[in-house]
C-alpha positions as CSV (number, residue, x, y, z in Angstrom):
1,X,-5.3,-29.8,34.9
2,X,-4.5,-28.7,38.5
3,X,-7.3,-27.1,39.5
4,X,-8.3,-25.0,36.3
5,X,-9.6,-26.2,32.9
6,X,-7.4,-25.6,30.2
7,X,-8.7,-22.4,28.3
8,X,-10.4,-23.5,25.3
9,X,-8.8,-22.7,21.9
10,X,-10.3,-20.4,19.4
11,X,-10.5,-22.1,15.9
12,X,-8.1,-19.0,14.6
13,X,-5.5,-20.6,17.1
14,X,-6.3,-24.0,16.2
15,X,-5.5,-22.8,12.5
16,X,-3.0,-21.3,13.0
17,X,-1.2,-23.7,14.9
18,X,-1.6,-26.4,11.7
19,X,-0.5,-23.3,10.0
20,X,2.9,-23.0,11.2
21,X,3.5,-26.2,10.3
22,X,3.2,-25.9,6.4
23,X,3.4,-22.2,5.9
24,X,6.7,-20.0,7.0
25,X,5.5,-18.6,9.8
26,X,2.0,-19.8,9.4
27,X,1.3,-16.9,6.9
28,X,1.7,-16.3,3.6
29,X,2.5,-12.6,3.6
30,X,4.6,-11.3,6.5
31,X,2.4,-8.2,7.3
32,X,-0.5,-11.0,7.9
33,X,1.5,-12.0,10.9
34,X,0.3,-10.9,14.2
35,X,4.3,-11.6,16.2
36,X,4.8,-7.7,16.0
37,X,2.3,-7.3,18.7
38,X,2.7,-10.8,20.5
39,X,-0.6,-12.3,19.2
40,X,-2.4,-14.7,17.1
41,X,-3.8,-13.7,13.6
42,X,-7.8,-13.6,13.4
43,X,-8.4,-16.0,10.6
44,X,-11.3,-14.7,8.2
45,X,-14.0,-16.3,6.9
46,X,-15.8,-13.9,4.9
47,X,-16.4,-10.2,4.6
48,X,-18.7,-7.5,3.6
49,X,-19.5,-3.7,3.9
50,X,-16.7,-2.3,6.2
51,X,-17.2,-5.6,8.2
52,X,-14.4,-8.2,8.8
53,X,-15.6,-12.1,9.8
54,X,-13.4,-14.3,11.7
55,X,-13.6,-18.4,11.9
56,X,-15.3,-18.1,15.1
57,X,-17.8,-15.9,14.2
58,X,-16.7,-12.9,15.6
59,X,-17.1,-9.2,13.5
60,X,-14.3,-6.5,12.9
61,X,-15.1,-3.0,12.1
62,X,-12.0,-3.4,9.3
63,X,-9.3,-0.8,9.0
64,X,-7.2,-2.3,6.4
65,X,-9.1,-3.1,3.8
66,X,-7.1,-5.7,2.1
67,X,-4.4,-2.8,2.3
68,X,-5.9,-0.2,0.3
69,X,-8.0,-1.1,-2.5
70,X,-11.5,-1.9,-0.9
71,X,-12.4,1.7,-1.4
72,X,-16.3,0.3,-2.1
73,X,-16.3,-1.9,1.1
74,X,-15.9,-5.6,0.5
75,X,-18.5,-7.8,-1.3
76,X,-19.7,-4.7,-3.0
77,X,-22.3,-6.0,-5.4
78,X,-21.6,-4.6,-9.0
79,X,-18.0,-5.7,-8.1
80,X,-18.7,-9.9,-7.0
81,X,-21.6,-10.1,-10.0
82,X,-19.0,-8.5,-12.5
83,X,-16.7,-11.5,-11.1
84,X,-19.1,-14.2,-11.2
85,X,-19.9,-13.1,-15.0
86,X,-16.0,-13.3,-15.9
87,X,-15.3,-16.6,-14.1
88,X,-18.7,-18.3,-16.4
89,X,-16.4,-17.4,-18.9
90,X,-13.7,-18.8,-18.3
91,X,-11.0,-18.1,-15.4
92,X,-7.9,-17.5,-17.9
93,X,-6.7,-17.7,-21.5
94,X,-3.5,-17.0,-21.9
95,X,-4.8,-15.4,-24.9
96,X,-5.6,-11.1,-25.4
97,X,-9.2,-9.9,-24.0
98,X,-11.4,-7.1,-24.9
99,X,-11.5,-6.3,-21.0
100,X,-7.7,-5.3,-21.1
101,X,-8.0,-2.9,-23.9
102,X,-10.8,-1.3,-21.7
103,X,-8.6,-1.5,-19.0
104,X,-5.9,0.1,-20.9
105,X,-7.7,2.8,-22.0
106,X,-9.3,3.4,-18.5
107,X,-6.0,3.9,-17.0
108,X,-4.6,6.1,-19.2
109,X,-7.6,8.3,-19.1
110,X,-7.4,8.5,-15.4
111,X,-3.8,9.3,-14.6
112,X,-2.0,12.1,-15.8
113,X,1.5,10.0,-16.5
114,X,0.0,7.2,-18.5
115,X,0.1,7.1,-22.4
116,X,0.7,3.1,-22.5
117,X,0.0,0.8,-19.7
118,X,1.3,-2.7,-19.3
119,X,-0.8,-4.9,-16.7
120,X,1.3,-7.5,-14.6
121,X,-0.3,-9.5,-11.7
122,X,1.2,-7.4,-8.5
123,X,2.6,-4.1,-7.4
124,X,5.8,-6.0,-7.1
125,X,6.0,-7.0,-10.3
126,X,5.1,-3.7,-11.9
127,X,7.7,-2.0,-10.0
128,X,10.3,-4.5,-11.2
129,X,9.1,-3.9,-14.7
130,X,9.3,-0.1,-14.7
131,X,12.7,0.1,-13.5
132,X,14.0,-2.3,-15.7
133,X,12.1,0.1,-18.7
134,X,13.5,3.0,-16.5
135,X,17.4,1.5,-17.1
136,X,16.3,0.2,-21.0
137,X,15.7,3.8,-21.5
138,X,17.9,5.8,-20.1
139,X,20.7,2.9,-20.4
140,X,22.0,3.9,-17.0
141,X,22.0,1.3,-13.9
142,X,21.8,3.1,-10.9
143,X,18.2,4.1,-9.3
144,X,17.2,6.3,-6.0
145,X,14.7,5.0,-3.6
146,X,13.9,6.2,0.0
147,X,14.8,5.0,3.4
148,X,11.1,3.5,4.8
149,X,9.9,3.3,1.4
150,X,8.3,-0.2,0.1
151,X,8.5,-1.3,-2.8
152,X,7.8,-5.1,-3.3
153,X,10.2,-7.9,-2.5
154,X,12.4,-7.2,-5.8
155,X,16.0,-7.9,-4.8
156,X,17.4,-4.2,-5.5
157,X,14.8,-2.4,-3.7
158,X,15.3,-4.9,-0.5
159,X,17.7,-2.1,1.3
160,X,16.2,0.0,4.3
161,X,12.6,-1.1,3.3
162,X,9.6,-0.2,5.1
163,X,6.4,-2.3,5.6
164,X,6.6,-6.0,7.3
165,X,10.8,-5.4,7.1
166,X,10.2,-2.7,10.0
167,X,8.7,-4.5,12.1
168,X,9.7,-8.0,11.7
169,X,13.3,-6.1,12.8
170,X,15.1,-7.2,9.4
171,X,15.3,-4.5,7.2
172,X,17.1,-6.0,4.6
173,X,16.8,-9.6,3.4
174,X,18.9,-12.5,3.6
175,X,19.3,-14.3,0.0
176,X,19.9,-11.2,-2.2
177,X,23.8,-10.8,-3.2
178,X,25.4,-7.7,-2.9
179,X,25.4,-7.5,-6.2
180,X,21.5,-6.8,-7.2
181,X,21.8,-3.5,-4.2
182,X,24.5,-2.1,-5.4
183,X,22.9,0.2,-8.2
184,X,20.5,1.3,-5.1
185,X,21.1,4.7,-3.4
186,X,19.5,5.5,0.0
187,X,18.0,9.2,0.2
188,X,16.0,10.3,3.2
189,X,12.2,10.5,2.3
190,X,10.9,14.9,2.8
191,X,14.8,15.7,2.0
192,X,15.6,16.6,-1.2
193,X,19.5,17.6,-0.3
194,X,20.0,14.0,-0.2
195,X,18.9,13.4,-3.2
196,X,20.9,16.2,-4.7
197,X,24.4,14.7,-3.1
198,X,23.8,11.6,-5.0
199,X,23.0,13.2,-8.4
200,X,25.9,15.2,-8.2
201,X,28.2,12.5,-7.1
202,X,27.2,10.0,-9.8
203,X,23.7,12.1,-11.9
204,X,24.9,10.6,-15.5
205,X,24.8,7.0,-13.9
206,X,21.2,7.3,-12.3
207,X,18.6,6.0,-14.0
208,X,15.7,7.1,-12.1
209,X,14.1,7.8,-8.9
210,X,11.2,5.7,-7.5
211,X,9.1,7.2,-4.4
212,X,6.0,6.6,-2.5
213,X,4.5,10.4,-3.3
214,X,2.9,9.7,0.4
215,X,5.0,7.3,2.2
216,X,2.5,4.5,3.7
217,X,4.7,2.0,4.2
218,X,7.0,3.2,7.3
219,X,3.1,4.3,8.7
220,X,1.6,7.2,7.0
221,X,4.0,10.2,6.0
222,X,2.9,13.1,3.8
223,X,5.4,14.8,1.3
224,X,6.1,18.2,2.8
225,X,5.1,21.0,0.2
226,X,7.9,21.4,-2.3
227,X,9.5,17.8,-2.2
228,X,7.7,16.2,-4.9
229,X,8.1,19.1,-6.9
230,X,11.9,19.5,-6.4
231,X,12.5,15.7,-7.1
232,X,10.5,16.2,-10.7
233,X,13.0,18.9,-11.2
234,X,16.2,17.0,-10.2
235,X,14.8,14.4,-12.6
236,X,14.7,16.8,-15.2
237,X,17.9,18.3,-14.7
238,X,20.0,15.1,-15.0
239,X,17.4,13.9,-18.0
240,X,16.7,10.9,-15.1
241,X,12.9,9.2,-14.8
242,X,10.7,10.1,-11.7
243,X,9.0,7.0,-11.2
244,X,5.5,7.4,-8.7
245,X,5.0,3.9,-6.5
246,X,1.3,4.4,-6.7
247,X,0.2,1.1,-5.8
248,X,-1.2,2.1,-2.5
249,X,-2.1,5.9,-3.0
250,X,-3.2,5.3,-6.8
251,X,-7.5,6.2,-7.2
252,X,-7.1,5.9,-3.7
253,X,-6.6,9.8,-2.9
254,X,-8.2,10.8,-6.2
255,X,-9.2,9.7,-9.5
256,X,-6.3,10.6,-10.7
257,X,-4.0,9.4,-7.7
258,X,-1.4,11.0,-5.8
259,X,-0.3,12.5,-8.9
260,X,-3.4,14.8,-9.7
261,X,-3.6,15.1,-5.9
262,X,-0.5,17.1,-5.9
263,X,-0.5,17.8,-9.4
264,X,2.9,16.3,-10.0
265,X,3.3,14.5,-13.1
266,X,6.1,11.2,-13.1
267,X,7.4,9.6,-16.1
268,X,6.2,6.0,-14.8
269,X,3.9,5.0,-12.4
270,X,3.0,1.6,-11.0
271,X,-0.3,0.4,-9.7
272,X,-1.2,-2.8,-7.7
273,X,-4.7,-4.5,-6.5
274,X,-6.6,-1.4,-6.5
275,X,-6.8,-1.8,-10.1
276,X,-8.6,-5.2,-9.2
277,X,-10.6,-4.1,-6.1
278,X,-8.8,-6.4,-4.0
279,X,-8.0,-9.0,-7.0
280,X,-4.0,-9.7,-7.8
281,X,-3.1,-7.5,-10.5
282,X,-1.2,-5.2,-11.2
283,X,0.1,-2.2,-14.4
284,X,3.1,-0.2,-14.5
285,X,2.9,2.7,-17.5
286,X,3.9,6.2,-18.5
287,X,5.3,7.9,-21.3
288,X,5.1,6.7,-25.1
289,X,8.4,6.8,-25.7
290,X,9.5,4.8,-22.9
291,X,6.6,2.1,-22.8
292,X,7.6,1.1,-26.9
293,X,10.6,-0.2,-25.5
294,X,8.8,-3.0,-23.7
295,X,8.4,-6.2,-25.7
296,X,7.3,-7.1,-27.8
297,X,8.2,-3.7,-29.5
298,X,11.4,-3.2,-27.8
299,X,14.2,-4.7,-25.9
300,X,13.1,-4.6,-22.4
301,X,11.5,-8.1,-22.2
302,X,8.8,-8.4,-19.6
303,X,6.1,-10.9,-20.2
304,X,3.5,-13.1,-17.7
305,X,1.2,-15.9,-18.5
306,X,-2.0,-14.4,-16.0
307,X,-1.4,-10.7,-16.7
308,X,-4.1,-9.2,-17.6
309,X,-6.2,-11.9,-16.0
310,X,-10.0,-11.5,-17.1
311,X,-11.6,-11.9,-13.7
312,X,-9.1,-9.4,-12.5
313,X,-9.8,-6.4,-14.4
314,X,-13.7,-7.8,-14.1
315,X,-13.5,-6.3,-10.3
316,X,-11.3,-3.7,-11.4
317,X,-12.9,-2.3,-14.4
318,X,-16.3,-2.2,-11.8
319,X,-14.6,-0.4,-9.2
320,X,-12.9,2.1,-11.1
321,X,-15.9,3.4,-13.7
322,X,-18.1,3.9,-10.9
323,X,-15.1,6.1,-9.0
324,X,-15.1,8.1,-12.0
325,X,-18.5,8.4,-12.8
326,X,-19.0,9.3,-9.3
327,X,-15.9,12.0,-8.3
328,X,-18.1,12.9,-5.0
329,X,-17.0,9.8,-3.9
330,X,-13.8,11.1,-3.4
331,X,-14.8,14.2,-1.6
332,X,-17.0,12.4,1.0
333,X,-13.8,10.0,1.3
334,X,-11.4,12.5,2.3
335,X,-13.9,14.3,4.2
336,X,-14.3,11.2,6.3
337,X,-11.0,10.9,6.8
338,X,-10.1,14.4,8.3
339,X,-13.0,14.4,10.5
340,X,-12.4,10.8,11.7
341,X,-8.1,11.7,12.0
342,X,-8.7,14.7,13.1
343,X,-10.7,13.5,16.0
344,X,-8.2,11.2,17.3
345,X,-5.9,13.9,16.9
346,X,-8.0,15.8,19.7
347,X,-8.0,12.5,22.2
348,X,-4.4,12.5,21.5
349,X,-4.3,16.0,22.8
350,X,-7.1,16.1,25.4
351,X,-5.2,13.4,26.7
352,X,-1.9,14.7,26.8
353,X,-0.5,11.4,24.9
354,X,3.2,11.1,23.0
355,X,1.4,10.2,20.1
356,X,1.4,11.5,16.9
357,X,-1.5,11.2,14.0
358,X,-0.5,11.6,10.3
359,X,-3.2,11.5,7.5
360,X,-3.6,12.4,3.8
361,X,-7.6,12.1,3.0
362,X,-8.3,8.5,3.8
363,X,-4.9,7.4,4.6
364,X,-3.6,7.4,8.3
365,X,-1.1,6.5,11.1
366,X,-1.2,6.5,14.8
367,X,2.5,6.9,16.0
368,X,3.3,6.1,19.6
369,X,5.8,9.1,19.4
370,X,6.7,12.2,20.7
371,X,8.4,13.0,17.6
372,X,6.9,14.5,14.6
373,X,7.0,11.9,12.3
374,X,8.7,13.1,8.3
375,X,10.7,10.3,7.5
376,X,12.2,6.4,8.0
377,X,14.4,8.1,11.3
378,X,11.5,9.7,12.9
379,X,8.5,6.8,12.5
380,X,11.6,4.7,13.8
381,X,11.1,6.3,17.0
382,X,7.9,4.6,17.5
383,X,7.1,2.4,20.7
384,X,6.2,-0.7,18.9
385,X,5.2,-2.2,22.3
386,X,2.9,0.4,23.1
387,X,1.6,0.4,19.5
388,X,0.8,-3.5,20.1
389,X,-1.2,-3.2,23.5
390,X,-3.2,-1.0,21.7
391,X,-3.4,-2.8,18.8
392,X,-4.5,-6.1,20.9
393,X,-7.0,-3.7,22.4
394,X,-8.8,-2.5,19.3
395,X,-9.0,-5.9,17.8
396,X,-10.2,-7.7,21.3
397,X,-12.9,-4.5,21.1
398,X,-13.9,-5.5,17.5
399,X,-11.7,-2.7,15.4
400,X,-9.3,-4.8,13.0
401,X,-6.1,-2.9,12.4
402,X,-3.0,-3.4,10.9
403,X,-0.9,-6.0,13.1
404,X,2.3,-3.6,13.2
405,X,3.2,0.1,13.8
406,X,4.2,0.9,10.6
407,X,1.3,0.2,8.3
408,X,-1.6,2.8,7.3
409,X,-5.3,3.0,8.3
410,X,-7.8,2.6,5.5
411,X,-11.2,4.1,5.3
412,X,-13.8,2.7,2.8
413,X,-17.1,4.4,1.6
414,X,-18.7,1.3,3.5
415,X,-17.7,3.2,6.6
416,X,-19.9,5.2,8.6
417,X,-20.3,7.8,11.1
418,X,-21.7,5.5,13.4
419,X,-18.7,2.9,12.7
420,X,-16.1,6.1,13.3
421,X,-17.6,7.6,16.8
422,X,-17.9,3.8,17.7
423,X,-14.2,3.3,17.2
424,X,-13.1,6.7,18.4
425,X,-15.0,6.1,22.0
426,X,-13.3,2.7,22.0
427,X,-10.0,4.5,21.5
428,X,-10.9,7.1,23.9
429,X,-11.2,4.0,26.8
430,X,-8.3,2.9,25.7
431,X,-6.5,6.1,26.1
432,X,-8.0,6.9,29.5
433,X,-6.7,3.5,30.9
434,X,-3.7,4.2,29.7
435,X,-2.7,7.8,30.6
């Protein structure tokens, strides 16, 4: 070995390595691969609290939170002994549940758009679903989505994407014929003149708009006051459907989601895992009127064997009655998360960094920018190098972040003070190496 033993390989490395050669890239979710930042993914074992724990034993302070929806911290107990109950019962039936109706009913109690709910088993799939209700209704083809905004791996919605397409340096995706993107129209996200050009080039053929009301897949960006608002009134004008992606900001910023946060009111929403605390699932709902149009009582035909899977909405129904039993929870949340963001905001400027921080409550972005970051053009201008030495850093350090630029920060209740001035000093060493 000429003169030096061959460094020993971590059992991550060693699965990853049989990985590759059975999964596509080794992962089964792009955003799960660590290339972005020139690394190896930490394979996990198990988790709980705020806590990550790899194959080799090592513990993460966790940032992502299975991308959003551990709002409780992971293993939280009500939420695993609900699941252990539902899986004595029986995993699935392919048959109707009591625990859906409460589901339902839950939903539609909590957000402000929802008068029927249909559950599906991920925020892809609900997003699918509502636009194809959005185009049964309004019998128009066309829809409106923003530049930087994800919203699943549907074929029409694969154009100028955000998420895993940023920084895997494909934005749109080989396989889907022109055809299924040419009813999509680009607008730019905080801009509602673009939207307006489109409308009144083509407003009877639009069907609907669909928007992340906080943009969290090309990083964290916050509407600007005003822009929600002005797109519910464009909808309105042109008798189109405003259609809330809420599958990463919905109970996350409220109980109510982003909707109640900013007291703007779509005609459908769609939610993902946080309706299953981690779990796949998934729901798209809204209005009466336009729901009665799914199948079985109306033309649009959507269906799934697993939706509305019992162990699911187990989790889900666990999380989501004690957030709304317990609204506090949301204060001290959001509280968290502008002292936490705000504080790295101040290392950012003690140290005279081209950095940017964008947060909404618990949600946030570090941008290695110079450039106030308020759309798909601006987080673009990101050094995705710089972004990965940190990231290596933080997750060498023992602070598991997203493996790419342009995904959000998570906070959980499971996180403390201690956890946040721990990871803000190793961020601070970071910084003062680097200035």
């Amino acid at each position: 070995m000429s003169g030096r033993e061959e460094k020993e390989m971590t059992r991550s490395e060693h699965l990853f390595q049989e990985a590759v050669k059975h999964i596509p890239g080794g992962v089964n979710s792009p955003v799960r691969a660590f290339g972005s930042i020139g690394s190896t993914p930490r394979f996990i074992s198990h988790a709980k609290g705020a806590y990550l724990y790899d194959e080799d034993g090592r513990s993460y302070i966790d940032f992502v939170g299975s991308w959003g929806p551990m709002i409780l911290g992971h293993s939280h107990k009500a939420v695993t002994d609900s699941v252990v109950e539902a899986c004595q019962k029986g995993l699935s039936f392919g048959a109707a549940t009591a625990i859906e109706v409460d589901m339902a009913k839950l939903v539609c109690e909590m957000m402000p758009s929802v008068e029927m709910v249909r559950m599906v088993n991920s925020g892809t799939e609900a997003v699918m679903s509502a636009i194809r209700a959005a185009r049964g209704y309004t019998k128009r083809d066309k829809i409106v989505k923003f530049s930087g905004c994800y919203h699943g791996h549907c074929d029409g919605l694969l154009v100028q994407a955000g998420s895993g397409a940023m920084t895997a340096g494909v934005p749109d995706s080989l396989g889907v014929p022109a055809g299924c993107a040419k009813d999509t129209l680009i607008a730019k996200y905080n801009d509602l003149e673009s939207v307006r050009e489109h409308f009144q080039r083509c407003g009877e053929e639009i069907a609907a708009v669909i928007v992340e009301p906080v943009a969290a897949n090309m990083g964290v960006v916050e509407p600007v006051p005003g822009f929600l608002e002005g797109l519910r009134q464009i909808c309105d004008t042109y008798d189109a459907l405003l259609i809330f992606d809420e599958v990463i900001t919905g109970f996350r910023l409220g109980p109510s989601g982003a909707q109640g946060y900013y007291g703007v009111v779509p005609d459908l929403t769609t939610l993902g895992k946080i309706i299953g605390a981690g779990m796949p699932v998934g729901a798209y709902g809204g209005r009466r009127e336009i729901m009665e149009l799914v199948a079985p009582l109306g033309g649009v035909y959507q269906a799934g064997t697993l939706s509305g899977n019992p162990v699911a909405l187990a989790a889900g129904m666990t999380q989501l009655a004690l957030l709304k039993d317990h609204p506090e929870h949301y204060q001290e949340l959001n509280q968290m998360g502008d002292w936490f963001y705000g504080q790295m905001q101040q290392l950012i400027q003690e140290h005279r960094l081209p950095c940017q921080v964008n947060h909404v409550g618990s949600l946030g972005c570090l941008f290695f920018t110079q450039q106030k970051v308020s759309d798909y053009e601006s987080a673009k201008t990101s050094d995705t190098k710089k972004y990965a030495d940190y990231c290596n850093y933080m997750i060498n350090q023992g602070f598991y972040l997203a493996p790419a630029q342009f995904e959000a920060m998570f906070l959980s209740l499971a996180h403390t003070r201690e956890m946040l001035e721990k990871t803000l000093q190793c961020m601070e060493r970071y910084l003062q190496s680097s200035s």
